[in-house]
N, C-alpha and C positions, 0 to 999 in steps of 0.2 A: 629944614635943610638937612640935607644925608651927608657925611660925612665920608669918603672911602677910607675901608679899614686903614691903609696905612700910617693914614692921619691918626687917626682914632689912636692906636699902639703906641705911635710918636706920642700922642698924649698923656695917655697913660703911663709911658714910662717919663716924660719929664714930670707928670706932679709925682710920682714917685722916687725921681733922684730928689726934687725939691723937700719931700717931705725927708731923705736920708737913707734911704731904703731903695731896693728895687724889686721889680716883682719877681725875679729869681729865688731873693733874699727872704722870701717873705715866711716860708717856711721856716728858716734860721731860728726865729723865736716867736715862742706862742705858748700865752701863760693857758691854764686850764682850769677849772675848779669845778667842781661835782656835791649835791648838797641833799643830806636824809635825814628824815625826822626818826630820830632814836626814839624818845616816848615824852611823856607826860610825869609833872611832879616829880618824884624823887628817883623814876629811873627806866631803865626800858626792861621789859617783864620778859622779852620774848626775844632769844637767840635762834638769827638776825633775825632781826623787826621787821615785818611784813612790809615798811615803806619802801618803795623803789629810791633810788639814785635819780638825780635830776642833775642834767646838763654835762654827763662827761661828752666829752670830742664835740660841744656843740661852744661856740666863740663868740660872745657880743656883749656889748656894753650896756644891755637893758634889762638881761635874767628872763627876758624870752625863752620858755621851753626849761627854765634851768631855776624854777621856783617852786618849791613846798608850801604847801598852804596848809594850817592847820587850826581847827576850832577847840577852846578850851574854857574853863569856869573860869571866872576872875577868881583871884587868889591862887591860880594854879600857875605852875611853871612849864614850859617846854626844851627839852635837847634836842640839837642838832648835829649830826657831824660834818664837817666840812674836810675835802678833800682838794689839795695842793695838789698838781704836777706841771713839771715844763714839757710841752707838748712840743718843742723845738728842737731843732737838731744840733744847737749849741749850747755848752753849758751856760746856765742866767740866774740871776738874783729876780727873787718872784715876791713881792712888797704887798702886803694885805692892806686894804684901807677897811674895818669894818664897822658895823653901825654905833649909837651910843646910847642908845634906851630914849626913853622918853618918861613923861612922869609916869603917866601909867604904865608903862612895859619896862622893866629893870633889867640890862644887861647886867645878869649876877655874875658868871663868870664866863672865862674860854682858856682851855686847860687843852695842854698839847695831848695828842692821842683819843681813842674811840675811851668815853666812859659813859657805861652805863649809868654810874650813879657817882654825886659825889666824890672825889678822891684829891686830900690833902697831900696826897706825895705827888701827886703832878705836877708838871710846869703851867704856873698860872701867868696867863701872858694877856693877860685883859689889857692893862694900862697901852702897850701896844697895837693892839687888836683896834682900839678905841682910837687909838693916834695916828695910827695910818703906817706905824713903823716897825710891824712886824713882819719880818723878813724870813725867806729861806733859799740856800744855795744848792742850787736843785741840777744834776748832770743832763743832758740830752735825752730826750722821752727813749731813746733805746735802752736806757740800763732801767727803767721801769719804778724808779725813785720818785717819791710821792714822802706828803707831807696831811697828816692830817690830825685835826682840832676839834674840841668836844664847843659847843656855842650854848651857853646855858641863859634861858630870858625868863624873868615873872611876869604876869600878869599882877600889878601891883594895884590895881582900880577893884574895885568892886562894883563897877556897870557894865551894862551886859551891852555888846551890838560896839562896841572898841576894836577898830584896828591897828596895825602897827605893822609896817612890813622893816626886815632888819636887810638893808642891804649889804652885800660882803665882796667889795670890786679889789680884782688882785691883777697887778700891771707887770710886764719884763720889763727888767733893767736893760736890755739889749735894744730895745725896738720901742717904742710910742706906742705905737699902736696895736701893740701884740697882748692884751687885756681881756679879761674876762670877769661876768659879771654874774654871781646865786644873789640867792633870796630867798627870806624864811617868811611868810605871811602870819600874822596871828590875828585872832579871833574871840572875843570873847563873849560867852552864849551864858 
């Protein structure tokens, strides 16, 4: 059965006052995150790392198009960096929920800022990172304010053919549904 558009728009915009939003509004807020593999083991060798960016300006809840995949030795570890911005046109509180290791893959740490290697004077915000309650108050994507996290994992197994994918879903405080969702694959060979 066809519907005439009118209907159709009436529709759409009541599940949208119902969900609290309208599709005017929809732009208002929209978290973003963007996600690259700095290197292997103790750091990344090569200023900047030949990996690409995964997932800026692209918006879903699955890490469709906005996941790194990477193969490594058991015993070995991998960095990421993850990149924060509010891609909305109002200022919003942007809340990281991020993975928690598993037995073989040890979330070692996630220390605010790009580090290539290790670094004890960073802000270590794992426990957060881990709990879903790390936060940041991020202005309207016009002033170009961005937030960004080093994500350090081991391969703690010594068997080869191990996966582990680390997902990192980050939500607006303004909107439900204005979320965004990376992902780091790992591999071990």
């Amino acid at each position: 059965m066809r519907r005439p558009a009118a209907l159709l728009l009436a529709s759409i915009v009541g599940m949208s006052l119902l969900a609290g939003t309208t599709p005017a509004a929809a732009a208002e807020y929209q978290a973003d995150a963007w996600i690259k593999l700095c290197g292997l083991s103790t750091g990344c060798t090569i200023d900047p790392p030949p990996h690409p960016w995964k997932g800026r300006n692209v918006y879903n809840g699955t890490a469709a198009r906005q996941t790194v995949a990477v193969r490594l030795e058991d015993g070995e570890g991998a960095r990421f960096w993850v990149t924060v911005q509010n891609d909305g046109a109002r200022p919003d509180t942007l809340t990281v929920q991020g993975c928690t290791g598993t037995r073989h893959f040890t979330l070692n740490a996630v220390l605010m800022g790009k580090h290539k290697r290790p670094s004890w004077r960073a802000r270590n915000v794992t426990k957060a990172f881990r709990q879903g309650t790390l936060s940041f108050d991020l202005p309207p994507a016009s002033e170009g304010k961005k937030k960004v996290f080093t994500v350090n994992i081991v391969a703690s197994t010594h068997r080869e053919g191990i996966s582990y994918t680390c997902t990192i879903r980050v939500r607006s405080a303004g909107r439900w549904g204005a979320r965004d969702t990376v992902a780091a694959r790992l591999t071990t060979y």
